[in-house]
C-alpha positions as CSV (number, residue, x, y, z in Angstrom):
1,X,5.4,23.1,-17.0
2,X,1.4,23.6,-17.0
3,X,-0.5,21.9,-14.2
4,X,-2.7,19.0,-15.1
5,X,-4.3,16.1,-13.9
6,X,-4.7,12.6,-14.8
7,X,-6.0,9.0,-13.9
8,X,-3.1,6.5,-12.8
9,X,-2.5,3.9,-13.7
10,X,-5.0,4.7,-16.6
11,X,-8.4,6.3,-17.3
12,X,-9.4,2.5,-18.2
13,X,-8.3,1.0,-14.9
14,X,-9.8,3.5,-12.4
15,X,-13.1,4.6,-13.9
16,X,-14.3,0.8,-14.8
17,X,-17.5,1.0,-14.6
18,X,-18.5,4.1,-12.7
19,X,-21.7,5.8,-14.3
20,X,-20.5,8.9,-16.8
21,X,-22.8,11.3,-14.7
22,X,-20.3,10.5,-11.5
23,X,-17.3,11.0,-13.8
24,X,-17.7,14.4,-15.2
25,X,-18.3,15.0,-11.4
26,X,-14.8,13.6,-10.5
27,X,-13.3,15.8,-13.6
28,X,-14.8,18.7,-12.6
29,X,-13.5,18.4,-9.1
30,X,-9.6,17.5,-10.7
31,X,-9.8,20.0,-12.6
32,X,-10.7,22.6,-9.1
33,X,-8.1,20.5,-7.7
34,X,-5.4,21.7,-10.4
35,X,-6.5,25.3,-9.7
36,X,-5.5,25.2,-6.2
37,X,-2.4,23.3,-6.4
38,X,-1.0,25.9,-9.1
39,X,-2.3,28.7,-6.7
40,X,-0.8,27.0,-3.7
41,X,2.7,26.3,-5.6
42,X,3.1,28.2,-8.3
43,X,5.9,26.7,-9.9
44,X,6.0,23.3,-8.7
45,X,9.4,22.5,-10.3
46,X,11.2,24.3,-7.8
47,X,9.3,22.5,-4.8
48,X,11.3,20.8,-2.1
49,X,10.2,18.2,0.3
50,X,7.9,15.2,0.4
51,X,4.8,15.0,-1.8
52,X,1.9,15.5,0.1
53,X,-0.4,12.3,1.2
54,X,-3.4,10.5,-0.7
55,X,-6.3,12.5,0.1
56,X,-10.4,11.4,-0.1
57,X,-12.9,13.6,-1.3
58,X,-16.7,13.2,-1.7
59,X,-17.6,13.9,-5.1
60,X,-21.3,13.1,-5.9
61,X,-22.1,10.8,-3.3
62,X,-19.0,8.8,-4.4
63,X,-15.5,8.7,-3.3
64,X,-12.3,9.5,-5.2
65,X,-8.8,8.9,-4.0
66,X,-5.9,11.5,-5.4
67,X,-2.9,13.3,-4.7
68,X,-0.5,16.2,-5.6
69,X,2.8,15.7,-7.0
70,X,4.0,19.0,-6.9
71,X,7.6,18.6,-8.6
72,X,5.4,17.4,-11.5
73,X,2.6,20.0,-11.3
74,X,0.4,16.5,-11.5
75,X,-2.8,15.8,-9.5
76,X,-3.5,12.2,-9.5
77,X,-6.6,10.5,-9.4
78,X,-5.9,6.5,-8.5
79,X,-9.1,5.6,-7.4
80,X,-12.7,6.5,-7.6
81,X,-16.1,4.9,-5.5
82,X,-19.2,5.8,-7.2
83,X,-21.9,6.3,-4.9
84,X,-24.2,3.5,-4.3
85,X,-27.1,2.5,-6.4
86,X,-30.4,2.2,-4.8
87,X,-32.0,-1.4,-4.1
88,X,-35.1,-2.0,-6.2
């Protein structure tokens, strides 16, 4: 297996209308997250135990809610908060 990352329960569902200047933030970010996880658990097949809990990051001035599945060598990205627009 090959770490990855990906949007559950789609791309469609979590990114809804968030501004494509945040989301190339939040890819950027999964895909540092991905780098970590396979250097922190390098073959995350063989991992035993629990999964590790949802975290939140700021990304951008924005939030994003993920996690690690190791035994899948999946980051997950379930929800993202784009940062709030300014009042005219």
């Amino acid at each position: 297996m090959t770490w990855s990352w990906e949007y559950l329960p789609s791309e469609q569902h979590v990114t809804a209308g968030a501004p494509a200047e945040f989301l190339a933030a939040v890819e950027r970010r999964a895909a540092e997250l991905v780098r970590a996880a396979a250097a922190f658990c390098l073959d995350g097949t063989t991992y035993q135990g629990s999964g590790e809990p949802m975290r939140y990051l700021d990304v951008a001035g924005g939030l994003v809610a993920h996690y690690v599945v190791p035994r899948l060598e999946l980051v997950v990205i379930c929800q993202v908060t784009p940062p709030p627009t300014p009042c005219s």
